[in-house]
C-alpha positions in Angstrom: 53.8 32.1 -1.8 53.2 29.9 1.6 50.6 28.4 3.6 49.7 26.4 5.8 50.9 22.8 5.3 52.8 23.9 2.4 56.4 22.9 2.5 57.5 24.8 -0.6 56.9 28.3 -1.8 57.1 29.7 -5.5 59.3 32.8 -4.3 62.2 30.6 -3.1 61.5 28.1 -6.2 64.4 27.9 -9.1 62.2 27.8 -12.3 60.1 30.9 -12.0 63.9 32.6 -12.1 64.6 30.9 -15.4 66.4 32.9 -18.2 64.1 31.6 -20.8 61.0 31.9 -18.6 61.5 36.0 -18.0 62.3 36.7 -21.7 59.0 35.0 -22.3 57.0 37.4 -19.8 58.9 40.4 -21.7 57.6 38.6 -25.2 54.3 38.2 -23.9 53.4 40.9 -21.3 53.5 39.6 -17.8 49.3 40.7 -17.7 48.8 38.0 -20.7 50.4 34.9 -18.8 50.2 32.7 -16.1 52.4 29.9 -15.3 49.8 27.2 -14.5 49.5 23.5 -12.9 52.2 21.2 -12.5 55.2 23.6 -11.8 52.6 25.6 -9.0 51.5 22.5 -7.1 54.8 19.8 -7.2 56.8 23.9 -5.9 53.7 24.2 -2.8 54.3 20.1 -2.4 58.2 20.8 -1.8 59.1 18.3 -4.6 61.0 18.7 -8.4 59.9 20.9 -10.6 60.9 19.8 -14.5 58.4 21.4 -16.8 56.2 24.3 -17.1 53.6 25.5 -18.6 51.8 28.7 -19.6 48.5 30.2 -20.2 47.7 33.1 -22.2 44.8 35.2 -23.7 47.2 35.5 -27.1 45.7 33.7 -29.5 48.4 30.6 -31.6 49.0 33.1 -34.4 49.8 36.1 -32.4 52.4 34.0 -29.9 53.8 32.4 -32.5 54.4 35.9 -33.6 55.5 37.7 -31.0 57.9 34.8 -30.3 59.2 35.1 -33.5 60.0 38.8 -33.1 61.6 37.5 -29.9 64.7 35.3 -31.6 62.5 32.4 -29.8 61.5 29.2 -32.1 57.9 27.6 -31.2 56.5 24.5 -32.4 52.4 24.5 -33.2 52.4 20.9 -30.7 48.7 21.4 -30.6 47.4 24.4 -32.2 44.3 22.9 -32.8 43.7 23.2 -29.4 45.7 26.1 -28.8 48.8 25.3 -27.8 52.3 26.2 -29.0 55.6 25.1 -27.6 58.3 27.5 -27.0 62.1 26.3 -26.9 63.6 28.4 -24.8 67.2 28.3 -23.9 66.8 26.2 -20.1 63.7 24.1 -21.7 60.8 24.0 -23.7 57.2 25.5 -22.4 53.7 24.6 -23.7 51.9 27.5 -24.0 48.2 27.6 -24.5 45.2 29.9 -25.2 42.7 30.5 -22.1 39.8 27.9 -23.9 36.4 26.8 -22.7 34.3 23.6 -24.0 31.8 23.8 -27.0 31.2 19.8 -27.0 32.9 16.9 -25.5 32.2 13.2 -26.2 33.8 11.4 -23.2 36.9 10.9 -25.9 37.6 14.2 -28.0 37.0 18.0 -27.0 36.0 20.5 -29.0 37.3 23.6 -27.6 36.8 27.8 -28.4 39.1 30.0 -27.1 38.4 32.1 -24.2 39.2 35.6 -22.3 38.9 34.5 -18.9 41.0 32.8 -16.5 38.3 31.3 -14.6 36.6 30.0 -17.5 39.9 28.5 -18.3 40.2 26.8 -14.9 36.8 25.6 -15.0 37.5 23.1 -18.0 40.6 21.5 -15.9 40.4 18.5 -14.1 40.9 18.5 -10.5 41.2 21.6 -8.1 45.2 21.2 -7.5 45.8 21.5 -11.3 44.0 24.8 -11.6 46.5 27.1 -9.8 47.5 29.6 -12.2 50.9 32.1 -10.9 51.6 35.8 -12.3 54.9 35.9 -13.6 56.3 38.7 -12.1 54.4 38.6 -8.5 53.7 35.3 -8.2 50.8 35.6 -7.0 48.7 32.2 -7.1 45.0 32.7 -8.4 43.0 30.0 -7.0 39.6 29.9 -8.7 38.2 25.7 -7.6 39.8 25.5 -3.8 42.5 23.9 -5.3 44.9 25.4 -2.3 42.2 24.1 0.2 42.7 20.6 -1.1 46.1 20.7 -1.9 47.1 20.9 1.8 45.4 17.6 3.2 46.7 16.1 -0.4 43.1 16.0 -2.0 42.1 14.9 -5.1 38.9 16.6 -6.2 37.4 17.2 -9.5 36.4 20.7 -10.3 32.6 20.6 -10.3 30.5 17.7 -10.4 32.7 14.4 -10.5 30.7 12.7 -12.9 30.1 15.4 -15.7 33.8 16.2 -15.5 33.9 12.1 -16.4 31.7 12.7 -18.6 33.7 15.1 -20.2 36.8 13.3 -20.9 36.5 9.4 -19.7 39.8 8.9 -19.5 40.0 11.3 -16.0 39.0 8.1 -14.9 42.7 6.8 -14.6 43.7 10.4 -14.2 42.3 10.5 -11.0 43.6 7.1 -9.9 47.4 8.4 -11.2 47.4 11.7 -9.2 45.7 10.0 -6.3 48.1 7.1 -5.8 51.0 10.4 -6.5 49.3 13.4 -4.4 46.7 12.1 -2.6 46.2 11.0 0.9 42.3 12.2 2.2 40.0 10.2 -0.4 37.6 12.1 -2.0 34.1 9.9 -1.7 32.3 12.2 -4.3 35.4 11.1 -6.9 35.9 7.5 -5.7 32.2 6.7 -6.5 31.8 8.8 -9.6 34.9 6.2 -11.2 33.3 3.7 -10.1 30.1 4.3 -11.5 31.1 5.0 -14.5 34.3 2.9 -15.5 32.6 1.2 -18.2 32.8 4.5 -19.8 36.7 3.6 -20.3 35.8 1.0 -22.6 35.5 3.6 -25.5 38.8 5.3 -24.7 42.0 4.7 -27.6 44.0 2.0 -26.2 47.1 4.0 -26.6 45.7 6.6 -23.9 44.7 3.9 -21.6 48.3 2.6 -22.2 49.5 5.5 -21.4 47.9 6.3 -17.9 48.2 2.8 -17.1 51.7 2.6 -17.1 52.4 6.3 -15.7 50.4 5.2 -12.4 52.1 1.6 -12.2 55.9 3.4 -12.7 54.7 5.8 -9.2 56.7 5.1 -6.4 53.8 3.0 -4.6 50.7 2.6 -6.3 49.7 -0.5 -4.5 46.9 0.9 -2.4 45.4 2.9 -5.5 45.2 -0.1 -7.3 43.9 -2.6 -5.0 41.0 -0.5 -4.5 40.9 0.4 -8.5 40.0 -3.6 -8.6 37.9 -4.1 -5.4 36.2 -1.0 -7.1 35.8 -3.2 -10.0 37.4 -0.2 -12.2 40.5 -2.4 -13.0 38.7 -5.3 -14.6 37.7 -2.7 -17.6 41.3 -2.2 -18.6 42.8 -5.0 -17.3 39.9 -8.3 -17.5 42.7 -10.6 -16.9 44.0 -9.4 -13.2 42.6 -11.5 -10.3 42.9 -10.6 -6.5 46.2 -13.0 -6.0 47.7 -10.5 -9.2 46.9 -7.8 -7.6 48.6 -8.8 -4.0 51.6 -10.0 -6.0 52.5 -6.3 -7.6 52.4 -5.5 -4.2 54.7 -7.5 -2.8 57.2 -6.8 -6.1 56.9 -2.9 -5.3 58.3 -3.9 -1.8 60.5 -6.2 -3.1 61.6 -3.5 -5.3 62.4 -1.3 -2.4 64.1 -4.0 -0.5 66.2 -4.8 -3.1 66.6 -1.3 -4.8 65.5 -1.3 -7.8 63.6 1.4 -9.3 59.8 1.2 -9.9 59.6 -0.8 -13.3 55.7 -0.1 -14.7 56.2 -3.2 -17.2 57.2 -5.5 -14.3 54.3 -4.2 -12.4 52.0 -5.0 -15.1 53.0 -8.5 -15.8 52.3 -8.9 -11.9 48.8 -7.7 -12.4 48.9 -10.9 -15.2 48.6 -14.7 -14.9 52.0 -16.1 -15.7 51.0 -17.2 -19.4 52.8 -15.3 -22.5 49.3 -16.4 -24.4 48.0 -13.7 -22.0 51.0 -11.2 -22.0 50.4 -10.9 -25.7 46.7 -10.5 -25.4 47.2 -7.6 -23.2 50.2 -6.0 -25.0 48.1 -6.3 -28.8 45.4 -4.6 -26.5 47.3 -1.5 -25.0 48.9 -1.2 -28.1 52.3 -1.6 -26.7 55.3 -1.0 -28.7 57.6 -4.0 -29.2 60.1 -3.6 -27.2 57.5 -3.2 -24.4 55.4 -6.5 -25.8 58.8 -8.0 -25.7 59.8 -7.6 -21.9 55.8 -8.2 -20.9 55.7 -11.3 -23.0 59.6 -12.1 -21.5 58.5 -11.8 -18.1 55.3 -13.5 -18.5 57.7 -16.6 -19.2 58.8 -17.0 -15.5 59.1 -20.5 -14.2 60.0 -21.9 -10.8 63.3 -23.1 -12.2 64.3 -19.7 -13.3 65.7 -18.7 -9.8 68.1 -22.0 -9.6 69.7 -21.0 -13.5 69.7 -17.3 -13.2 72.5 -16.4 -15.1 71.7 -19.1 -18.0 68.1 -16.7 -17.5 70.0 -13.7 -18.0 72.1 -15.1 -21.2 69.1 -16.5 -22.7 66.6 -13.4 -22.2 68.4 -10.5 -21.5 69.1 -9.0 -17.7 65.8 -6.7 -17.9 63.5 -10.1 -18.3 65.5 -11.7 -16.0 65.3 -9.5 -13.6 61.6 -8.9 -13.8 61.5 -12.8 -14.0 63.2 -13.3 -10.6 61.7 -10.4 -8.8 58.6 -11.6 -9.4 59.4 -14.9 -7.9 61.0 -13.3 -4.6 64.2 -13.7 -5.7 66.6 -10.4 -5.2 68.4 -10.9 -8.9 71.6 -10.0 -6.9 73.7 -13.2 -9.7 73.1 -11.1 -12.7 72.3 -7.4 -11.1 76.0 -6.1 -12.1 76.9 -9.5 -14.4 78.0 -8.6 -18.1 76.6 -11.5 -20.1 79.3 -13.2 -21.8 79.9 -13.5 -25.5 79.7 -17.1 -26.7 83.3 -17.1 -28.0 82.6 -20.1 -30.9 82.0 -18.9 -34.9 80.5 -21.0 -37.4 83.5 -20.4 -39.5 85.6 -22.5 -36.9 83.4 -25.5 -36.9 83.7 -25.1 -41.0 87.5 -25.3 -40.8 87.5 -28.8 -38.8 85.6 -30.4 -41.9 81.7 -29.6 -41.0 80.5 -28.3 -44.6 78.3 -25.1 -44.0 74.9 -25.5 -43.6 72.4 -26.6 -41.1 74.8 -29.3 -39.6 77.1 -26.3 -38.7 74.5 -24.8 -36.8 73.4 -27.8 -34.9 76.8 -27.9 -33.9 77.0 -24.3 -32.8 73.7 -24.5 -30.8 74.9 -27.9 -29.1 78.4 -26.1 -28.3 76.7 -23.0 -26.7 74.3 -24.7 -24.8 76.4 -27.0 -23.0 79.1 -23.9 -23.0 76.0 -22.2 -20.8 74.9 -25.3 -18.6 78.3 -25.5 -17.6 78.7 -22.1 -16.3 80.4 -20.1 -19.2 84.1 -21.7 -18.9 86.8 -20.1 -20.7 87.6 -20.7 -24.4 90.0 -23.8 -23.9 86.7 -25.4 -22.4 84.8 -24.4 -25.7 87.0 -26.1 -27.6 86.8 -29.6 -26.0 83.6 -29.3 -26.0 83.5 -28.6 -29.8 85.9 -31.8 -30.0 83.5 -34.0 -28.1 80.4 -32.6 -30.4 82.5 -33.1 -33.3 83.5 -36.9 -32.7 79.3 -37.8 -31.8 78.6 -36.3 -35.0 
């Protein structure tokens, strides 16, 4: 299907001739499923198409059965709520039962299946991600508008913005994410109904926070969406530390990040949106529930001095090329020293220091440490260097 403004159609897309996907319509009957969301819109917006997902009346048991018949291996992903993933032989599709909302909290859902598409569509979040597509025809049931809004780029919630919020809070961020990806025409109904309600976001986990935060920071420019998530005050909720100045600096690292080419970098975004204080960074990180390597490179990059861009390659040694990177980007610098560098290994052992007459111990270690730092002030000079500079070390000690 076309339309009007509508660069991509679903009969000239790739996926919907998948292997995998048409030996799931013959599992399932092509009148039981629709391929819904995602795959429909990003094939109308002209742009890649990685997963897809299906809706079904079937109920978990009865796919996970018919699959089974099939030679096809699921996975219950989320069969609490319905959904079963399929691996199929060109990738894996979430499949899930048509459901309706009993209760919602603003955090949890609980759900009861359904028989009804519509009713289905209705407990979505915003009209472009309620496009469900017949497998065989491909014919695009549009229950919300979603095809209205979809060709001026439109975010819109299904329904009244703030119950939908209501609903779930964290379609707060939701709507930020696929506004700053899709959108273009703001929707003032959605814009005031996250701002009125972003304290709401307060009882979200952190690790769902943490999760939409960084998917809309690693978008290719999210600048605009999230100088208006602060002037909205909707940014101080999840992120109490980011100032004005903060916010204006992530967007001149996105652009420097274009300039330079580099690829969008969500944890060097975020440490933009921080003061420059690894007191803070760690705050922040304990608070999103970061993993550690991520609490690593946002406390790393947090760091940053002035000096930094005069020693960048001593930077790079010392902290690794990702922090030094981030470190230098975030002072203007283009990072170009170290971009393709291979840090060099310090080329001095402990044992070596042992065999001039050092006994092992702490002594030896001074020794190495005083070595390699000198070895790294001076630029990394080849292994005869090294060793006068282990001579000289030796006879001071």
């Amino acid at each position: 299907m076309t339309g009007p403004g509508f660069p991509g159609s679903l009969g000239a897309a790739e996926w919907p001739k998948r292997a995998g996907l048409q030996t799931l319509t013959d599992t399932l009957g092509a009148e039981n499923i629709r391929w819904v969301g995602g795959a429909i819109r990003d094939t109308l917006l002209g742009s890649p198409v990685s997963d897809v997902d299906c809706a079904t009346t079937h109920l978990p048991d009865a796919i996970i059965d018919r699959c089974r018949e099939a030679g096809i291996r699921t996975v219950p992903t989320g069969i609490d709520h319905g959904t079963v993933t399929a691996l199929l032989e060109d990738g894996p599709v979430e499949i899930t039962t048509l459901r309706r909302d009993v209760s919602t909290d603003g955090r949890r859902a609980t759900v009861a299946f359904a028989s009804d598409w519509r009713e289905d569509a209705a407990r979505r979040d915003f009209t472009i991600n309620a496009l469900y597509a017949h497998p065989e025809t491909l014919e695009i049931s549009d229950y919300f508008g979603g095809l209205e809004d979809l060709v001026p780029r439109r975010v819109r919630f299904i329904g009244d913005a703030r119950q939908r919020i209501a609903e779930d809070h964290l379609r707060i961020l939701r709507y930020y994410r696929f506004q700053a990806r899709f959108g273009a025409e703001l929707d003032q109904e959605a814009e005031e109904a996250c701002a009125a309600l972003a304290d709401t976001m307060k009882g979200l986990s952190r690790e769902r926070v943490a999760d939409e935060l960084l998917k809309l920071l690693a978008l290719p420019d999210p600048g605009d969406t999230v100088e208006r998530m602060f002037n909205r005050a909707v940014l101080r909720v999840i992120l109490p530390e980011s100032a004005l100045p903060h916010v204006e600096l992530m967007r001149d690292v996105i652009e420097r990040e274009r300039q330079y080419g580099y690829a969008p970098d969500p944890l060097r975004r975020l440490a933009a949106l921080l003061p420059p204080s690894p007191d803070v960074a760690e705050i922040v990180a304990a608070r999103l529930r970061l993993s550690k390597a991520q609490r690593s490179v946002l406390v790393g990059t947090a760091k940053r001095l002035q000096s930094d861009r005069f020693h960048p390659k001593a930077l790079s040694y010392d902290e690794g090329t990702d922090i030094a990177v981030n470190r230098l980007i975030l002072l203007g610098d283009s990072a170009s020293e170290i971009r393709d560098w291979d840090i060099p290994t310090f080329p001095l052992k402990g044992g070596t220091i042992v065999a001039r007459g050092v006994d092992a111990g702490p002594e030896v270690a001074r020794i190495l440490r005083a070595v390699e730092r000198r070895w790294v002030e001076e630029g990394f000079p080849d292994e005869d260097r090294v060793a006068q500079i282990l001579d000289e070390e030796l006879r001071a000690s």
